[in-house]
N, C-alpha and C positions, 0 to 999 in steps of 0.2 A: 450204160445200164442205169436204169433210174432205181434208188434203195424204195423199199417200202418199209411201212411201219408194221409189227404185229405183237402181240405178247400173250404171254402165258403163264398159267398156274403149276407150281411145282410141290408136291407134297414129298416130304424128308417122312418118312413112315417113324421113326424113331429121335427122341428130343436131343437135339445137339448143343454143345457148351457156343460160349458165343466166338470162341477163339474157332473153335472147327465152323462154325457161322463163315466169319470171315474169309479165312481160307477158301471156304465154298465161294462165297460170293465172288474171290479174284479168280479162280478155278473157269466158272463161268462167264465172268466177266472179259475171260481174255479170250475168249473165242469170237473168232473174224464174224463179223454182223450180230455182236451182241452190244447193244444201245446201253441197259441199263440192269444191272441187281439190284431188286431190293425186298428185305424179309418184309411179311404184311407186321403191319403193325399191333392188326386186331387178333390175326389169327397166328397160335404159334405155327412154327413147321411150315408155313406155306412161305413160299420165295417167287415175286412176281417178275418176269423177266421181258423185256423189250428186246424186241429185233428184228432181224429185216432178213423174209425170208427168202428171199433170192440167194445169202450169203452163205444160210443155215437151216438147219431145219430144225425142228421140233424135239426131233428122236436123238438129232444129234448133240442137241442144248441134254436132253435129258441122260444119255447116254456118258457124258462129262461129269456129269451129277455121281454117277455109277462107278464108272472109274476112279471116284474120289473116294470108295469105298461107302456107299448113302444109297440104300432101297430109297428109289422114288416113284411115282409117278407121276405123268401126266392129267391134271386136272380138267376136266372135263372134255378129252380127246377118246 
């Protein structure tokens, strides 16, 4: 099975300390076909995330987000 690349926008509706940052980020980051977290630099609240969607989906990146206790959504989906 060949990975592909894709990435996404994720908006945290409410401002997070950078300690719960983090945690998000390994949260997300350890789910099987995710490449890359990282918060935007420019924009608070938004977390841009690489991955490969044969492994994962979208809903289920965002859905992890959720579980971590974090209103979010999908950025322009």
């Amino acid at each position: 099975m060949d990975s592909q690349a894709s990435n996404l926008l994720l908006h945290v509706n409410a401002p997070i300390s950078n300690a719960q940052l983090q945690l998000l980020q390994r949260a997300v980051g350890g789910i099987a076909g995710v490449r890359r977290v990282a918060p935007s630099v420019r924009l608070e609240r938004l977390l841009m995330v690489d991955y490969d969607p044969l492994a994962v989906s979208a809903r289920a990146i965002l859905a992890r987000v959720q579980t971590q206790g974090h209103a979010a959504q999908l950025v322009g989906l």
